[in-house]
N, CA, C and O atoms as CSV, one atom per row, in Angstrom:
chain,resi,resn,atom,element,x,y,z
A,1,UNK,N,N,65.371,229.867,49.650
A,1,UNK,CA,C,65.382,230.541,48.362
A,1,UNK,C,C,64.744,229.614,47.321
A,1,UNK,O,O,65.125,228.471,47.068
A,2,UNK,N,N,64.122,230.010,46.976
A,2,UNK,CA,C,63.235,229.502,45.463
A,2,UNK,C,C,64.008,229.165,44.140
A,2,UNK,O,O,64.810,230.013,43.748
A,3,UNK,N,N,63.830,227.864,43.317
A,3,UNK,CA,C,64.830,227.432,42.385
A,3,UNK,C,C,65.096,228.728,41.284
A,3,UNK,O,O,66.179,228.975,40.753
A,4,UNK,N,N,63.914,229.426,41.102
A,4,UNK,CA,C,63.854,229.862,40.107
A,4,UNK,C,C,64.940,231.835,40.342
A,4,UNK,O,O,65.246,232.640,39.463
A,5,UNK,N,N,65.202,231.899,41.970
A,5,UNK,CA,C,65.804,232.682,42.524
A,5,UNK,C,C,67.741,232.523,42.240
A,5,UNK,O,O,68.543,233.241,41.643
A,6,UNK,N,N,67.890,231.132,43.063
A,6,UNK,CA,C,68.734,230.452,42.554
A,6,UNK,C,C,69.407,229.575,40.889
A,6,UNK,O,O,70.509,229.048,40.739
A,7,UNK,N,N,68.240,229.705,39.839
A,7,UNK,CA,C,68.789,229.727,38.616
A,7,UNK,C,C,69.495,230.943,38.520
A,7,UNK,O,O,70.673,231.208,38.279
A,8,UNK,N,N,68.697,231.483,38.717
A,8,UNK,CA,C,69.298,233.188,38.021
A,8,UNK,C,C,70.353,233.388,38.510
A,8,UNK,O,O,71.325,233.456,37.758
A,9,UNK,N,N,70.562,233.585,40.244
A,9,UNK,CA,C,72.530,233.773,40.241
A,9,UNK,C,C,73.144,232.827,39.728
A,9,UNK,O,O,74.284,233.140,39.385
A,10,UNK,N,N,72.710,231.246,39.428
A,10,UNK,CA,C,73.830,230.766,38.826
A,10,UNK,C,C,73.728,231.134,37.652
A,10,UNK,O,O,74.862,230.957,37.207
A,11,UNK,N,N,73.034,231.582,36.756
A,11,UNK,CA,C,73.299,232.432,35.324
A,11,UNK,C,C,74.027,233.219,35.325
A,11,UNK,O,O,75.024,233.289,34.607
A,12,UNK,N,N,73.678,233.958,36.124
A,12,UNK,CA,C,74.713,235.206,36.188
A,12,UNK,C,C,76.360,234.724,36.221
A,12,UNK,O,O,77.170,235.097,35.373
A,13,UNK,N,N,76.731,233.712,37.509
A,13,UNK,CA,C,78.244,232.932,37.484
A,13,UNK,C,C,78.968,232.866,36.065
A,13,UNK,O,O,79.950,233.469,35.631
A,14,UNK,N,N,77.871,231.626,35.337
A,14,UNK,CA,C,78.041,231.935,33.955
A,14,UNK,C,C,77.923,232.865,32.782
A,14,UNK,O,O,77.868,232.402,31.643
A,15,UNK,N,N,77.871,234.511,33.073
A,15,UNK,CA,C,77.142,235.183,31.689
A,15,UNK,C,C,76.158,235.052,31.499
A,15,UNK,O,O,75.842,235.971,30.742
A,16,UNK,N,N,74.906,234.143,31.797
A,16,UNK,CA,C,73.850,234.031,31.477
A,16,UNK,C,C,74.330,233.025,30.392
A,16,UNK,O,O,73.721,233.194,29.336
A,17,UNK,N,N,75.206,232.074,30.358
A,17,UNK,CA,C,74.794,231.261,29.253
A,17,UNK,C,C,74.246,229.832,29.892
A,17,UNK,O,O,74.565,229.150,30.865
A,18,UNK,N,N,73.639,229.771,29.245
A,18,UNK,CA,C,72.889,228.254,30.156
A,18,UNK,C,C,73.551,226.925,29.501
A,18,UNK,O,O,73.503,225.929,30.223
A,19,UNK,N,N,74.249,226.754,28.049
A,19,UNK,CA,C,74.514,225.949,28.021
A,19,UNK,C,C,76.126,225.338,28.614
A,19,UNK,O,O,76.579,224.194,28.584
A,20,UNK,N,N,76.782,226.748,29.191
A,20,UNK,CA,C,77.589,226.335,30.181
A,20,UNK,C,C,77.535,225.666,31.312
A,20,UNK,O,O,78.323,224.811,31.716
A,21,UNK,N,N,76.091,226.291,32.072
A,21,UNK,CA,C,75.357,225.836,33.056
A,21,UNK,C,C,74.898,224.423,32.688
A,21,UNK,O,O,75.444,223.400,33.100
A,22,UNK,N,N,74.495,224.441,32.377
A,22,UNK,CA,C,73.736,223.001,32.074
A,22,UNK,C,C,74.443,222.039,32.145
A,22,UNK,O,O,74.025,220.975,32.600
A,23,UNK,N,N,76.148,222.272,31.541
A,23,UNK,CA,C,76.898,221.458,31.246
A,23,UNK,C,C,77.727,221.296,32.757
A,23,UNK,O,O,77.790,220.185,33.283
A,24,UNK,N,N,78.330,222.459,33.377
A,24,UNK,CA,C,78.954,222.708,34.488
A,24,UNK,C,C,77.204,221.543,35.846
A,24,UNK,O,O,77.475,220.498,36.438
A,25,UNK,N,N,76.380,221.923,35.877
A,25,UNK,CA,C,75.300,221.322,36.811
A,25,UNK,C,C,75.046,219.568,36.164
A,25,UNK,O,O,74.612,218.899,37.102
A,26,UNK,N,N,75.157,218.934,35.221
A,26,UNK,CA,C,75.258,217.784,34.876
A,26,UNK,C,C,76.590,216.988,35.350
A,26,UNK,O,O,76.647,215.842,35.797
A,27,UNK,N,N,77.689,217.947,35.122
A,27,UNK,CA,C,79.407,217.292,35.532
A,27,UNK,C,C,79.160,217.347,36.966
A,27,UNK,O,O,79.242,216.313,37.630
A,28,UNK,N,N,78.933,218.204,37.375
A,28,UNK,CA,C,78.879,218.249,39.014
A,28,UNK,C,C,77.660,217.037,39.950
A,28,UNK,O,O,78.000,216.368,40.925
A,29,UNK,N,N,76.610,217.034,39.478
A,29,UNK,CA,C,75.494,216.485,40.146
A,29,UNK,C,C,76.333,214.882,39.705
A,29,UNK,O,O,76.210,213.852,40.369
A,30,UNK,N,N,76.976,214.988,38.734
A,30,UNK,CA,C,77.694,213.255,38.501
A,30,UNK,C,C,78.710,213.010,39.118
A,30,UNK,O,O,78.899,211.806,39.289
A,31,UNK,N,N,79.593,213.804,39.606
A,31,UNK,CA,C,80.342,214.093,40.798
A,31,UNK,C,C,79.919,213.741,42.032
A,31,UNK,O,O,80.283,212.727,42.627
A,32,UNK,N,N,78.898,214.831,42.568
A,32,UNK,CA,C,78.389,214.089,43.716
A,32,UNK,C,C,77.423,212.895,43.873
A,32,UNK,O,O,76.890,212.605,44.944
A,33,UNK,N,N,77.237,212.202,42.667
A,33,UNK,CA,C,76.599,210.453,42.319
A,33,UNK,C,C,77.404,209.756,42.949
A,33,UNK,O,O,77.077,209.056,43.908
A,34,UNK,N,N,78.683,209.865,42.446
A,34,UNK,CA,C,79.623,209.097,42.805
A,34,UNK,C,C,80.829,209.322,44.192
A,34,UNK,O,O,81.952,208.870,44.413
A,35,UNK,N,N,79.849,210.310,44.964
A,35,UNK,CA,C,80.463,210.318,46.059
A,35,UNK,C,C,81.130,211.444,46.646
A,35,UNK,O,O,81.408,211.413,47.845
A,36,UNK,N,N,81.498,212.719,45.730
A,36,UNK,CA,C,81.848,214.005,46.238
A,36,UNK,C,C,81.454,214.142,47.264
A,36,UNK,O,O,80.732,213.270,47.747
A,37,UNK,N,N,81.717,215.056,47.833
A,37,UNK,CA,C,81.635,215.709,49.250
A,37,UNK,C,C,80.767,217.229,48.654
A,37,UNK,O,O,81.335,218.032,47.915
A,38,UNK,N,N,79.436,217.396,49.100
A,38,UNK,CA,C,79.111,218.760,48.558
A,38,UNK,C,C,79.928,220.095,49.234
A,38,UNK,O,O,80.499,219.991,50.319
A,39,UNK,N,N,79.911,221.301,48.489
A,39,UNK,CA,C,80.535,222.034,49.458
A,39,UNK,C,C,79.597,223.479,50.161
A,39,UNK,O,O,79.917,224.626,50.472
A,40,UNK,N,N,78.535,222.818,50.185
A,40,UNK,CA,C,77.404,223.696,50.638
A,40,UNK,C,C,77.782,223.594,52.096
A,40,UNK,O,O,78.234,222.562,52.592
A,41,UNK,N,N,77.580,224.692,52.740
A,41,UNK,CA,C,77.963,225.153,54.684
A,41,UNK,C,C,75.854,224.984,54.620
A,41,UNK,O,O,75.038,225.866,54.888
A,42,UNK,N,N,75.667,223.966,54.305
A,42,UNK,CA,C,74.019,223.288,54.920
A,42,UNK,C,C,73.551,222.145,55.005
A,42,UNK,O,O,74.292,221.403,54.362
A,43,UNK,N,N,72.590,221.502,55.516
A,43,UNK,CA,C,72.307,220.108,55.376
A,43,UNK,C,C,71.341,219.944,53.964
A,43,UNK,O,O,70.162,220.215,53.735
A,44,UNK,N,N,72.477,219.346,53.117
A,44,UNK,CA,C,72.026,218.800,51.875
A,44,UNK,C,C,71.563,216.787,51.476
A,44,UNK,O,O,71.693,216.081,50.476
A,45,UNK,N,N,71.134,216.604,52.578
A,45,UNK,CA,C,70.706,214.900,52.965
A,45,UNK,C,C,69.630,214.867,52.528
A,45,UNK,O,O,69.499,213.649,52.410
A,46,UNK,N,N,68.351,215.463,52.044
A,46,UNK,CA,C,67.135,215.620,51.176
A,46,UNK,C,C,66.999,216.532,49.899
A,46,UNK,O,O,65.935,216.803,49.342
A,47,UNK,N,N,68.402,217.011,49.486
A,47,UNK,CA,C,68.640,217.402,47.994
A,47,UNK,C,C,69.008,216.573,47.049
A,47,UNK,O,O,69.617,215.522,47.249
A,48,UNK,N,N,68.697,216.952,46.100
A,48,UNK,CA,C,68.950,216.006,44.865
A,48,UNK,C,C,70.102,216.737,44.498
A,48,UNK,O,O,70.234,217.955,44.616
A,49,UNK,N,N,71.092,215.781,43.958
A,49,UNK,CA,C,72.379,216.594,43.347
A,49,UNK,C,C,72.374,217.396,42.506
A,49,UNK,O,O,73.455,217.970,42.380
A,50,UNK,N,N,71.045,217.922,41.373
A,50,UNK,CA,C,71.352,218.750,40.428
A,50,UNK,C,C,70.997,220.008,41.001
A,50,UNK,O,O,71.366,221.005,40.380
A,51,UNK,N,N,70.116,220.224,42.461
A,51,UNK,CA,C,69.808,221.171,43.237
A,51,UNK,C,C,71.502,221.197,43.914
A,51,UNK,O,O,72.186,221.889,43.160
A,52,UNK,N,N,72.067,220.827,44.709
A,52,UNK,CA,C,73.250,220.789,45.040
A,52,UNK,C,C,74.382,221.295,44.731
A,52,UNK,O,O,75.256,221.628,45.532
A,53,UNK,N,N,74.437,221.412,43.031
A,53,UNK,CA,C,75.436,221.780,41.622
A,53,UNK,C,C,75.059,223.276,41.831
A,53,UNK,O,O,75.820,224.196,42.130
A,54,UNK,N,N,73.518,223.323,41.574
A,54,UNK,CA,C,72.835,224.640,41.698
A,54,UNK,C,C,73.450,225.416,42.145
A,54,UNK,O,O,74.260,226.171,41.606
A,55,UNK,N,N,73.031,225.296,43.570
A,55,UNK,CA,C,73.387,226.354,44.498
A,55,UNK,C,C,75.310,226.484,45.087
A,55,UNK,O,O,75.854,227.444,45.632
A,56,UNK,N,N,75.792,225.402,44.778
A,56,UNK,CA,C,76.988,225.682,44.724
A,56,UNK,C,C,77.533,226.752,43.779
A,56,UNK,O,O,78.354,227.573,44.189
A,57,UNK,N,N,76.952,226.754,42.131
A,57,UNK,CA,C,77.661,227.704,41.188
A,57,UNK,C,C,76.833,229.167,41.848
A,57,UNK,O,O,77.462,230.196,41.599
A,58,UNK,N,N,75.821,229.331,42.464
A,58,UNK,CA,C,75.123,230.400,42.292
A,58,UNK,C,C,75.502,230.579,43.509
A,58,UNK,O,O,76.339,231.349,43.038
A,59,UNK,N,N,75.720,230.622,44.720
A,59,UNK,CA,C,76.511,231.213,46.132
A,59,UNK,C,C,78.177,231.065,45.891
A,59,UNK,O,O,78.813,231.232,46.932
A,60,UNK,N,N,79.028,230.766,44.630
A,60,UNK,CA,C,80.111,231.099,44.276
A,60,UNK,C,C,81.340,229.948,44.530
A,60,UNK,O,O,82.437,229.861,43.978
A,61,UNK,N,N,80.679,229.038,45.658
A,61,UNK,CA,C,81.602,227.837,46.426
A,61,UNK,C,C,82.045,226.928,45.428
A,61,UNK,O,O,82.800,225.974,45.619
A,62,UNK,N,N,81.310,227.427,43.883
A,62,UNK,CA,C,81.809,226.196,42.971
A,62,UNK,C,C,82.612,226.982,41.721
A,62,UNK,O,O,81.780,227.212,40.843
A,63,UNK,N,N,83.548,227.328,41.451
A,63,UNK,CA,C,84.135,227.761,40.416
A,63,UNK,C,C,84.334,227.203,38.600
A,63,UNK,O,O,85.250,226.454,38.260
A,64,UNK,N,N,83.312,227.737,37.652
A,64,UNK,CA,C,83.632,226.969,36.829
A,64,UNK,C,C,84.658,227.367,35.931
A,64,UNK,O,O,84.577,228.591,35.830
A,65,UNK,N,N,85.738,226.855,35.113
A,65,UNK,CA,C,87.130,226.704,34.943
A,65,UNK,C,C,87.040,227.377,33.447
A,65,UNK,O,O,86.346,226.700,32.689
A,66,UNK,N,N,87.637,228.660,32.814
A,66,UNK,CA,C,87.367,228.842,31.516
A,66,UNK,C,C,86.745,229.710,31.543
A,66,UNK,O,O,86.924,230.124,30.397
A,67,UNK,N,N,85.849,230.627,32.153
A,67,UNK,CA,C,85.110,231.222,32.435
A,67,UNK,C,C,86.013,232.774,32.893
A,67,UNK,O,O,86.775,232.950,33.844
A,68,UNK,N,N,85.494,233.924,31.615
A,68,UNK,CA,C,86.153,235.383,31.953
A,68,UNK,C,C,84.905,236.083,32.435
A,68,UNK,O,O,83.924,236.279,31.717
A,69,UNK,N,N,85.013,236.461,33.753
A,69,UNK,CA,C,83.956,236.983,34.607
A,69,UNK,C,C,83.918,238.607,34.000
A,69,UNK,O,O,84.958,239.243,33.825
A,70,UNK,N,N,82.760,239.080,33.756
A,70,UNK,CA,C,82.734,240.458,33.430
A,70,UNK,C,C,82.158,241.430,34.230
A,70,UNK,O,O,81.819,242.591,34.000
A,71,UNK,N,N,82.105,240.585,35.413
A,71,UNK,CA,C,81.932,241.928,36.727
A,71,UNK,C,C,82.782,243.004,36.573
A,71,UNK,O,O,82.751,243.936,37.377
C-alpha cells in the first residue's frame, strides 16, 4: 500500500485531523526509538518508525486515547 493510501486511513482514525495525527505518529515513532515492540502482524526491520506509527493508527492496532469516533 502506498503512503499516501495509508495517510488517509490514518486520517480517517483521527477525524481527519492531522494535528492529532501528527502528534499521536511523533509519540509513537519515539516509542519505538526507544525500543517498543511494533504491533504490526509484518516484517517491519527496513521501516522507519514514523512509517510504523503510520500504519499502526491506520489498520486500527494502535488506539489513540481521547478520541470520539463518529463512525
Amino acid at each position: 500500500m502506498r503512503l499516501e493510501e495509508r495517510m488517509s486511513q490514518a486520517l480517517k482514525k483521527v477525524n481527519n485531523d492531522r494535528y492529532i495525527l501528527a502528534i499521536a505518529v511523533g509519540q509513537r515513532a519515539d516509542e519505538l526509538s526507544k525500543g517498543a515492540k511494533p504491533l504490526l502482524d509484518k516484517n517491519t526491520q527496513n521501516m522507519k518508525y514514523t512509517d510504523i506509527a503510520i500504519d499502526e493508527i491506520a489498520t486500527g492496532v494502535l488506539k489513540i486515547e481521547g478520541l470520539v469516533s463518529k463512525e
